[in-house]
C-alpha positions as CSV (number, residue, x, y, z in Angstrom):
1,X,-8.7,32.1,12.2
2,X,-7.6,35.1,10.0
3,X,-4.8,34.8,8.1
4,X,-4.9,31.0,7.7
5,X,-8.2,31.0,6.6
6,X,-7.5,33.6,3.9
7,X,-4.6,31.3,2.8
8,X,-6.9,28.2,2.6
9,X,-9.6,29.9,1.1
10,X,-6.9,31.0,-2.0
11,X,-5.6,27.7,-1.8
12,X,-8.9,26.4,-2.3
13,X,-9.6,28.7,-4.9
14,X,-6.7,27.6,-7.1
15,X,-8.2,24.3,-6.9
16,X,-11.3,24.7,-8.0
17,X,-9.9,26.8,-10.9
18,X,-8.4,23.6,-12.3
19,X,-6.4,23.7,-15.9
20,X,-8.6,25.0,-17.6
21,X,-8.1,28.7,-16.2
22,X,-11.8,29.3,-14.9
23,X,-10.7,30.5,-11.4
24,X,-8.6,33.3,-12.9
25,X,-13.0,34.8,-14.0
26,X,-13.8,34.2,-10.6
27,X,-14.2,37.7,-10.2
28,X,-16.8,39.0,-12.7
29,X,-20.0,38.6,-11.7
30,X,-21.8,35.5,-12.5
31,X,-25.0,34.6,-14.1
32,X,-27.6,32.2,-14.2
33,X,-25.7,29.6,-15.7
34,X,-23.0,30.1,-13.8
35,X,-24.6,30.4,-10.8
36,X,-26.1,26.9,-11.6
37,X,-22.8,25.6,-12.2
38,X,-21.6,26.6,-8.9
39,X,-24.2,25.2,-7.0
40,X,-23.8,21.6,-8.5
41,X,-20.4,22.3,-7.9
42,X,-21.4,22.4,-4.3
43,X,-23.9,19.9,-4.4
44,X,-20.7,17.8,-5.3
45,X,-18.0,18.5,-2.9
46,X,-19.3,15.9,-0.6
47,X,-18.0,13.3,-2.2
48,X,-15.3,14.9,-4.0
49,X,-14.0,18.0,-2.2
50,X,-11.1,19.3,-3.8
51,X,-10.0,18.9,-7.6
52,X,-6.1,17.8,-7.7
53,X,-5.3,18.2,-11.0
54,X,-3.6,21.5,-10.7
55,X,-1.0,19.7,-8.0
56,X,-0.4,16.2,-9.4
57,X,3.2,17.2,-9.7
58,X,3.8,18.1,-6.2
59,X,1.5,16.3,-4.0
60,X,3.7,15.9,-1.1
61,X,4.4,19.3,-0.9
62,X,0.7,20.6,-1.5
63,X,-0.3,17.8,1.4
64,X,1.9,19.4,3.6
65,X,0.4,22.8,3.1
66,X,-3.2,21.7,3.6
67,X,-2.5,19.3,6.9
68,X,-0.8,22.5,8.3
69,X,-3.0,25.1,7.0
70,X,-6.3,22.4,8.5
71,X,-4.4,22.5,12.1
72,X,-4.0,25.8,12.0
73,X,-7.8,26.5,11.2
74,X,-8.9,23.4,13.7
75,X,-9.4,25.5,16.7
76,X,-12.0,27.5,15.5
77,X,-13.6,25.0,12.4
78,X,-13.3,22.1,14.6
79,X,-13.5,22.5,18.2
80,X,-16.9,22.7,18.7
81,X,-17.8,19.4,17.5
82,X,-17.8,16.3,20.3
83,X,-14.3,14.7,19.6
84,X,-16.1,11.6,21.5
85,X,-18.1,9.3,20.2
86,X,-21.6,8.6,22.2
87,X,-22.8,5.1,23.1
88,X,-26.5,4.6,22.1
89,X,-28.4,1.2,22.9
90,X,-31.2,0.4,20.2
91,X,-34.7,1.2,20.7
92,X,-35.5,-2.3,19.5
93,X,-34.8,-4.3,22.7
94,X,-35.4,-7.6,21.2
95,X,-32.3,-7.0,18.5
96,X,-29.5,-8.1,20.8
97,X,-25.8,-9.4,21.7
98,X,-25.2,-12.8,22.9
99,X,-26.4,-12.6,26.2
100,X,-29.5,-10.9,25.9
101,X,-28.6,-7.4,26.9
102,X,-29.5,-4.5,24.4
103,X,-26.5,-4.1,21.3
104,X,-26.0,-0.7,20.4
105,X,-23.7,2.3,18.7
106,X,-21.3,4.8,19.4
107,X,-22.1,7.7,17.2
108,X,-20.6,11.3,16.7
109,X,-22.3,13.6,14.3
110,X,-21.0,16.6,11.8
111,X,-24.1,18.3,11.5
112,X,-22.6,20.4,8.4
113,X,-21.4,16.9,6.6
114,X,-23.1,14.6,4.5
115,X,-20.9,11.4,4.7
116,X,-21.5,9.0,7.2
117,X,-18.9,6.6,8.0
118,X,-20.0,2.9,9.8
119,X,-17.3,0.8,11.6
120,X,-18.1,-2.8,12.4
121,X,-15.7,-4.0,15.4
122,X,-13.9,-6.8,14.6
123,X,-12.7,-9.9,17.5
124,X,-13.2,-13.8,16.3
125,X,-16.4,-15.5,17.0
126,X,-17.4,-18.8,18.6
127,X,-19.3,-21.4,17.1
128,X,-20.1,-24.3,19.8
129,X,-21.5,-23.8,23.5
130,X,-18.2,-24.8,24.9
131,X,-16.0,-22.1,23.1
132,X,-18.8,-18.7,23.2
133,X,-19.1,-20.7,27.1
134,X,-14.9,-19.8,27.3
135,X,-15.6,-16.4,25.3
136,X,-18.1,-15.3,28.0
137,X,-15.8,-15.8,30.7
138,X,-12.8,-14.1,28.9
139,X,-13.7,-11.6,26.7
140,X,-17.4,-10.4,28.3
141,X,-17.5,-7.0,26.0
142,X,-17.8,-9.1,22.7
143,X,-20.8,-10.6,24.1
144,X,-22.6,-8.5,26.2
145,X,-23.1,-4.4,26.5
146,X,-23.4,-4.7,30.4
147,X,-20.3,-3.2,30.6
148,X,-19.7,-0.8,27.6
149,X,-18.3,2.7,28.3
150,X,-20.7,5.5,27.9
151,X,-18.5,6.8,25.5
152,X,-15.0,5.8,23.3
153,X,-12.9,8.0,21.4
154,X,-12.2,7.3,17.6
155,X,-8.8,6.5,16.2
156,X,-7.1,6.2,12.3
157,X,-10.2,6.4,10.4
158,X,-12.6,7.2,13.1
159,X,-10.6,10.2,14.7
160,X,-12.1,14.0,14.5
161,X,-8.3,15.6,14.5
162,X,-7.6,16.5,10.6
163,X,-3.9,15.4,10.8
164,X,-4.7,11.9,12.5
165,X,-7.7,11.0,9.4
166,X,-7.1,13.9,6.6
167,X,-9.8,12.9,4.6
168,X,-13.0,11.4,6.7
169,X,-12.3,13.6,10.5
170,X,-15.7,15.7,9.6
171,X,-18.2,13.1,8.7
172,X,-20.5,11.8,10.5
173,X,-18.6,9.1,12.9
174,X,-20.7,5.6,14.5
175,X,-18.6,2.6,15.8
176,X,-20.8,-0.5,16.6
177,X,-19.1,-2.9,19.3
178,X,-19.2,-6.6,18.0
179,X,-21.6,-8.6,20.4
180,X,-22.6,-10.9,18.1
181,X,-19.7,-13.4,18.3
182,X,-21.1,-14.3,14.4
183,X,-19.1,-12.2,12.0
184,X,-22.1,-10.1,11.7
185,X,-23.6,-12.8,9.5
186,X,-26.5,-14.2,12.5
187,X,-30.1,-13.8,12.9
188,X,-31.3,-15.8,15.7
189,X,-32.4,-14.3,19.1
190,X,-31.6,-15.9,22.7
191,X,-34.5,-18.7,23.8
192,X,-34.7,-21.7,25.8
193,X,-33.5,-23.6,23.6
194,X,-30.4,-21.1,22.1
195,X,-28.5,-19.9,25.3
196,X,-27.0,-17.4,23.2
197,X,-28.6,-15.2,20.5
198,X,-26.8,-14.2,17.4
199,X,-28.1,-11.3,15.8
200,X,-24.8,-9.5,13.8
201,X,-27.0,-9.1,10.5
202,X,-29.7,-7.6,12.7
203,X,-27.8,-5.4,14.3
204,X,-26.7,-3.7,11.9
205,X,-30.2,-3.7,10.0
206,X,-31.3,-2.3,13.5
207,X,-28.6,0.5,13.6
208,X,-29.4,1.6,10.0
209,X,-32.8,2.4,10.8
210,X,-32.2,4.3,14.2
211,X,-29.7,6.8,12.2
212,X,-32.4,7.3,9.2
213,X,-33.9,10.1,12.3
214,X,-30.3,11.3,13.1
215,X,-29.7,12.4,9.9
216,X,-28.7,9.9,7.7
217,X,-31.4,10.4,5.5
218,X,-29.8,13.2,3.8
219,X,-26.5,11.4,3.9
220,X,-24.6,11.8,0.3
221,X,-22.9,8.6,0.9
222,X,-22.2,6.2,3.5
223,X,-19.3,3.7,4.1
224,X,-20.0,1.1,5.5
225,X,-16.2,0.1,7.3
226,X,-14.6,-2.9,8.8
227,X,-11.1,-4.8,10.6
228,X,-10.9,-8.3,11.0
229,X,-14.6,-9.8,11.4
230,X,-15.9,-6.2,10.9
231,X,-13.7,-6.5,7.7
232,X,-15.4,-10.2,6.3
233,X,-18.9,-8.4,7.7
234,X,-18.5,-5.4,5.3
235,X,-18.2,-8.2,2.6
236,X,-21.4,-9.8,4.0
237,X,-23.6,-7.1,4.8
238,X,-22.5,-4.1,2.6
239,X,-25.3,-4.7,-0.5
240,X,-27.6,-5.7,2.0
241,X,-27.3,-1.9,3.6
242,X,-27.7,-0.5,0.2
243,X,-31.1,-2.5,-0.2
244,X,-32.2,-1.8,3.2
245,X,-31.5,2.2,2.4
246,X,-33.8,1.4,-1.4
247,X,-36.9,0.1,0.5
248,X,-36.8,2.3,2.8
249,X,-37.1,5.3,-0.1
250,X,-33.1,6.9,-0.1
251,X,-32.0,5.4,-3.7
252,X,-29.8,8.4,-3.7
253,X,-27.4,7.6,-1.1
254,X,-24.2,5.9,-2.4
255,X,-23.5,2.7,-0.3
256,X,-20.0,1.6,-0.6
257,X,-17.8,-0.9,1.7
258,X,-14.4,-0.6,3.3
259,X,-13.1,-4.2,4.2
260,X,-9.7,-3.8,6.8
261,X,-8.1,-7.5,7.5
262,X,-10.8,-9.2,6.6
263,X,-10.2,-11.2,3.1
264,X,-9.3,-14.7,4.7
265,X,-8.1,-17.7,2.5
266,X,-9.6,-20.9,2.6
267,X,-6.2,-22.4,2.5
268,X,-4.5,-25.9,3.8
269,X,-3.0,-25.3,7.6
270,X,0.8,-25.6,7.9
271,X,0.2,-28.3,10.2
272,X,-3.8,-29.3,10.5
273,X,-5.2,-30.0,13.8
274,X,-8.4,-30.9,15.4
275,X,-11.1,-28.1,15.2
276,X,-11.0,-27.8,19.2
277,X,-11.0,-23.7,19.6
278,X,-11.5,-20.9,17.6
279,X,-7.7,-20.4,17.7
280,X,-6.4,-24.3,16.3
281,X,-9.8,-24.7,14.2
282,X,-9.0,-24.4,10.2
283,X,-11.1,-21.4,8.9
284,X,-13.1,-23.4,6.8
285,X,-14.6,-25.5,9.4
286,X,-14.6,-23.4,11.8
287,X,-17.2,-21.3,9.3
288,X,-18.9,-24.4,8.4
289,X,-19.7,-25.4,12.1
290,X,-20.7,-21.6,12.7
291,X,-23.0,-20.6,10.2
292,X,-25.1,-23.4,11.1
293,X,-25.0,-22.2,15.0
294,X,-25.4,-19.2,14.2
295,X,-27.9,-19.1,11.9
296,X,-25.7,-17.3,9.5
297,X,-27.1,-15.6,6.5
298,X,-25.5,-14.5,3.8
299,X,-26.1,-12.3,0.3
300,X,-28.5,-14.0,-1.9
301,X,-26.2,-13.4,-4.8
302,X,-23.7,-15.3,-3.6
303,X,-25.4,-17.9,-1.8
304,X,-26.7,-19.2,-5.4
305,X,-23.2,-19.6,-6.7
306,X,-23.2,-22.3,-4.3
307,X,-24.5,-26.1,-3.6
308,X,-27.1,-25.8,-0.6
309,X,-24.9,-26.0,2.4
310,X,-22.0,-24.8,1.7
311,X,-23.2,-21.1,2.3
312,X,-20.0,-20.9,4.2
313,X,-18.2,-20.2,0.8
314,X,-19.2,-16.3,1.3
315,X,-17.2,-15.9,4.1
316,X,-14.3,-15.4,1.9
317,X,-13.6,-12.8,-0.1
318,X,-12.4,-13.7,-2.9
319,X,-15.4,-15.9,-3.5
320,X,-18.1,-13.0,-2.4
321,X,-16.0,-10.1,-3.9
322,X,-17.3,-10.6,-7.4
323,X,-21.0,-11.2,-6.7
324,X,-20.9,-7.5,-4.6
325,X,-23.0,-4.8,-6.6
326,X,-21.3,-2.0,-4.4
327,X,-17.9,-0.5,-4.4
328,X,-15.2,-2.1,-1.8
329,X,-12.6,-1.3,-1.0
330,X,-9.9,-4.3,0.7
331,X,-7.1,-3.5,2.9
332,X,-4.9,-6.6,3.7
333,X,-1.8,-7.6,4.6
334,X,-0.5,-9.8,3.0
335,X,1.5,-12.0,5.8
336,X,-1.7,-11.5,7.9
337,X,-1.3,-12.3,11.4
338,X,-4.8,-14.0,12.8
339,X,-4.6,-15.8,8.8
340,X,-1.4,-17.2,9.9
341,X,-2.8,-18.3,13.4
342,X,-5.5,-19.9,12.0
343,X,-3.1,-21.6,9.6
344,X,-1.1,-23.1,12.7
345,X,2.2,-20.8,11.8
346,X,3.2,-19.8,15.5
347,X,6.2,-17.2,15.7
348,X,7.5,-17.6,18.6
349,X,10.7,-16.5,20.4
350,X,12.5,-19.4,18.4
351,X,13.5,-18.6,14.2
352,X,10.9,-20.5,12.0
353,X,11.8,-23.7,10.4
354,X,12.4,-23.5,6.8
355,X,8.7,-24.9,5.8
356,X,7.6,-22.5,7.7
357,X,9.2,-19.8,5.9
358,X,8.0,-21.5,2.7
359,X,4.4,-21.6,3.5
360,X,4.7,-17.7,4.7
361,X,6.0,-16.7,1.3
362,X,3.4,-18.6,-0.2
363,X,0.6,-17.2,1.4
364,X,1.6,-13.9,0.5
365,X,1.7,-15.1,-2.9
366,X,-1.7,-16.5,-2.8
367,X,-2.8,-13.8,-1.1
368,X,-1.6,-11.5,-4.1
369,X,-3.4,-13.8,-6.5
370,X,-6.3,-13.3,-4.9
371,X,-6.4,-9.5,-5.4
372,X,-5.2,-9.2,-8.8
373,X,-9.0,-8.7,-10.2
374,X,-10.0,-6.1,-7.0
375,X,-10.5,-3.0,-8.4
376,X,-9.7,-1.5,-5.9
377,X,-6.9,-2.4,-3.0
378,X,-4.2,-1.4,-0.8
379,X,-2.0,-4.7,0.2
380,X,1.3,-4.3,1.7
381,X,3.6,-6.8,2.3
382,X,3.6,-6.8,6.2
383,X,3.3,-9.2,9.0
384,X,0.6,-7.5,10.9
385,X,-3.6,-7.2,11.4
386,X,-6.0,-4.5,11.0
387,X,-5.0,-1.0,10.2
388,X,-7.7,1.7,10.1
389,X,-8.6,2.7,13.6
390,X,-4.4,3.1,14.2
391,X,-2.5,5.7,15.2
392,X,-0.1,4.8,12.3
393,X,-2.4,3.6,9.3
394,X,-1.0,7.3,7.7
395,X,2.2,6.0,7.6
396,X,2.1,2.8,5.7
397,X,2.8,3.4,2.2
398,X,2.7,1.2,-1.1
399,X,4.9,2.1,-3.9
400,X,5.1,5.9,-2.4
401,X,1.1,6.2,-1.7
402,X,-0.7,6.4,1.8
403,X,-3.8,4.4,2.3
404,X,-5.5,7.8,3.2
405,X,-4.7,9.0,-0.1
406,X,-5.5,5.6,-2.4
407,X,-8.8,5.8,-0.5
408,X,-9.3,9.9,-1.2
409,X,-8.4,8.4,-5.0
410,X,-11.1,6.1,-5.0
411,X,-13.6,8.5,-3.1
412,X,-12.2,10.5,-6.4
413,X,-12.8,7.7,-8.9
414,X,-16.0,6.7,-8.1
415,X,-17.7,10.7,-8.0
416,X,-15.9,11.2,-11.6
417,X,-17.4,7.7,-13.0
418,X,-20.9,8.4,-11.6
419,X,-20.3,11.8,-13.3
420,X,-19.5,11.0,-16.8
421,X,-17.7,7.5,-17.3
422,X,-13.9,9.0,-16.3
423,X,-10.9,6.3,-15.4
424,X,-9.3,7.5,-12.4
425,X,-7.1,10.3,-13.1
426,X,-3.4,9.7,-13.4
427,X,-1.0,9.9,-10.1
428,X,-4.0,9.2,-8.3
429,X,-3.8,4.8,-7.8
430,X,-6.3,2.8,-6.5
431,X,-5.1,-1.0,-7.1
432,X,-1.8,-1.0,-4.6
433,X,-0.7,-4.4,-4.0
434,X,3.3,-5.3,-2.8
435,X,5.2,-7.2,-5.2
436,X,8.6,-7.7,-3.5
437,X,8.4,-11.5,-1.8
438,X,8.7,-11.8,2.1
439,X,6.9,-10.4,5.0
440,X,8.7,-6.7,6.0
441,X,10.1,-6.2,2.7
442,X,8.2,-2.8,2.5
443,X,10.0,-0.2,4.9
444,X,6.9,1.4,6.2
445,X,5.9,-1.9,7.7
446,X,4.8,-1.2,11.6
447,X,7.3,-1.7,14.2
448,X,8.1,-5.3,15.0
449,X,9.0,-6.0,18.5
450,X,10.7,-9.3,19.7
451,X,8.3,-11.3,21.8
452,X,10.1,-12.1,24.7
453,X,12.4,-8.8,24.9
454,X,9.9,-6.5,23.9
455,X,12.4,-4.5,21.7
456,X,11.4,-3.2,18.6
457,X,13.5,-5.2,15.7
458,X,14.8,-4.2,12.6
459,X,13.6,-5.4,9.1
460,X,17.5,-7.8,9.0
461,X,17.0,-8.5,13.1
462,X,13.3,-9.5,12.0
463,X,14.2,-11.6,9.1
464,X,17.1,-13.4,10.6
465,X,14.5,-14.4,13.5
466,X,12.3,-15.8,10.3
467,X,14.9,-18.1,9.1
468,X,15.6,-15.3,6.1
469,X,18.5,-16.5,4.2
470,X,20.6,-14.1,2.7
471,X,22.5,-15.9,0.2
472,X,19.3,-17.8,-1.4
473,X,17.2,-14.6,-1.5
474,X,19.8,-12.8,-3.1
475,X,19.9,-15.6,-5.5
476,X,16.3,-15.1,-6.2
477,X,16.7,-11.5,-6.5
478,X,19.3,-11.6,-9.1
479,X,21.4,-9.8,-6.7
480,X,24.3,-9.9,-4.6
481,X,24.1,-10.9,-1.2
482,X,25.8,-7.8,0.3
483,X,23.7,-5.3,-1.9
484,X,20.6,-6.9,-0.7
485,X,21.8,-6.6,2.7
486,X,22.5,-2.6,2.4
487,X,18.8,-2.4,0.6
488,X,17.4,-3.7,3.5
489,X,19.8,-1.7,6.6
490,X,19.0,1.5,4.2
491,X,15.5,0.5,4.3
492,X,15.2,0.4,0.5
């Protein structure tokens, strides 16, 4: 540790001292007062570790120094903490997933933190006997724990390594498999009559209570995470968490939601079909159809901006977002890859026809629209689905700013506004959304491979195989056609 430590601990120092020159005093000794100051200092940290303001100007630089400086200290802060995470099936034996068997968590604690950090799995749903029927046969672990690993190792936002997750790797850690097949919305246990049970909202009612005696009671805050389903089941179930947490006597525990891929639109299908399969079925009435299967219940708040029976309006974000009482947080792409499924856009090894490539551009734009009143997002304009358990969701940038660092901004907005009524500091965004006009037109898009070849594809290879047209997007650019090509081979 030595030497590195020391270095952090000045580092840290300087932080703390912020503009006004107070760490430069450190030395003298300290009184009451100050003494009191330090401690809610302390009593703050957990939401708000370090202070930026004395780095604004150099960020990337001072980034740099702390990701190597925190590798450097790892071995000896970090390696005594379980990098795994540890399956644990509920107490409760009659909360369940579809089949019957007991659901459960994966959970890895930081003893010395007080953030807890709750992922809900995402993966589809079914919402007939024929398709969960199909779904049992091909995809077992979403519907049953018979078979669950006694223990799973956490990526992006779930990983203990500093450099993989540089804001969230020492906080308390639970994943909690989807087995519910009812994007986390049911409530209605296996009988004679149901073959299936579907108990998503349950479970993770369930879960909260079992971590209340692993030391969640003390939590500072708790965010309650999501991809995909997970993603429209932080949107479903996140004030329902924060109640739950009320009754049960912790009012001091800040709930807030982090929704990955999971902000569907209610749109028209490029080509409609018959709702056959969860794959071909338009999202709409594929939710419709569901919630009543499922018994599907959704926030009270929302459910009375709506007619009786058409619940299924809360499924979507932007109709929920603005009846949420806690903080979210919404990642989405905004050429979304299971939205476009849905929609009926297949790309496949042949280039898209050009309504194809019209209804794409528009559902980025409606997409955009739909964000524009979020307080708080992170949308880039890529073709892809789900990013906060990858390897890579460090690397995806919007207009020069990480996802790791937009959410370490909002963590940072949301202690200075509970404090005393701050905006978010400047150089420090939260609302990140992609303006430019066609899916990959951001550089730090993931790697696209060809379907067929398997090899990865540059953002021209990738847009010529969409039916991009040079000369009319340059047109619509205001530019020239061989300038637009040299932005996109420098990957401008």
């Amino acid at each position: 540790m030595g030497t590195a430590a020391v270095h952090l601990l000045l580092l840290l120092g300087l932080l703390h001292a912020g503009p006004g020159g107070e760490g430069r005093k450190g030395w003298r000794r300290r009184g009451p007062a100050a003494r009191e100051r330090g401690e809610a200092a302390a009593a703050a940290a957990e939401s708000f570790p370090l202070d930026f303001t004395a780095v604004e100007g150099n960020m990337d630089s001072f980034m740099a120094q702390v990701k190597s400086l925190a590798q450097s200290l790892y071995p000896c802060s970090a390696q005594a903490l379980p990098h795994d995470l540890r399956l644990h099936l509920l107490h409760n034996a009659s909360v369940t997933c579809n089949d019957g068997s007991p659901a459960g968590y994966y959970l890895k604690e930081s003893k010395g933190s007080r953030r807890w950090l709750l992922f809900l799995e995402g993966g589809w749903y079914c919402f007939n006997r024929e398709n969960c029927d199909t779904r049992y046969d091909t995809m077992r672990r979403l519907m049953s724990s018979r078979e669950w690993p006694a223990t799973r190792v956490g990526t992006g936002i779930l990983s203990s390594q500093p450099e993989e997750n540089p804001h969230w790797w020492n906080a308390n850690m639970v994943f909690i498999p989807y087995c519910s097949s009812d994007v986390w919305s049911g409530a209605s246990s296996k009988s004679e009559k149901n073959e299936y049970a579907f108990m998503g909202a349950l479970i993770i009612q369930e879960v909260i209570k079992e971590l209340v005696g692993k030391g969640l009671s003390t939590a500072k805050v708790l965010l309650l995470a999501g991809s995909s389903a997970g993603g429209t089941g932080v949107l479903l179930n996140v004030d329902r968490v924060a109640e739950q947490l009320e009754e049960m006597g912790y009012q001091g525990i800040q709930v807030r939601g982090l929704a990955d891929s999971g902000w569907f639109l209610d749109n028209k299908q490029y080509r409609r079909t018959d709702c056959i399969d969860t794959i071909t079925c338009a999202p709409t009435e594929a939710i419709r159809r569901g919630i009543r299967y499922w018994n599907g219940i959704v926030p009270e708040r929302c459910k009375l901006q709506f007619k009786e029976g058409e619940e299924w309006n809360c499924f979507f974000g932007y109709k929920i977002y603005p009846t949420l009482r806690c903080p979210v947080f919404v990642v989405q792409w905004l050429f979304d890859e299971a939205q476009l499924t849905v929609d009926n856009v297949h790309l496949t090894g042949q280039p898209v026809q050009e309504g194809q490539w019209l209804y794409i551009q528009n559902l980025g734009r409606e997409l955009r629209n739909t964000l524009k009143d979020v307080t708080a997002s992170f949308a880039p304009a890529c073709l892809s689905h789900e990013i906060i358990t990858r390897n890579h969701w460090t690397d995806i940038q919007v207009k020069g700013t990480s996802l790791p660092r937009a959410l370490h901004c909002w963590d940072r907005s949301l202690h200075e506004s509970n404090k005393n009524g701050k905006a978010p500091l400047k150089g420090c965004p939260i609302h990140l959304i992609d303006s430019c006009p066609w899916p990959h037109c951001n550089p730090s898009c993931p790697t696209i491979r060809d379907q067929f070849t398997g090899q990865e594809m540059n953002v021209i290879q990738f847009l010529m195989h969409m039916g991009f047209d040079v000369q009319k997007m340059a047109q619509q650019q205001g530019l020239e056609p061989s300038k637009l090509l040299g932005m996109l081979s420098s990957d401008n």
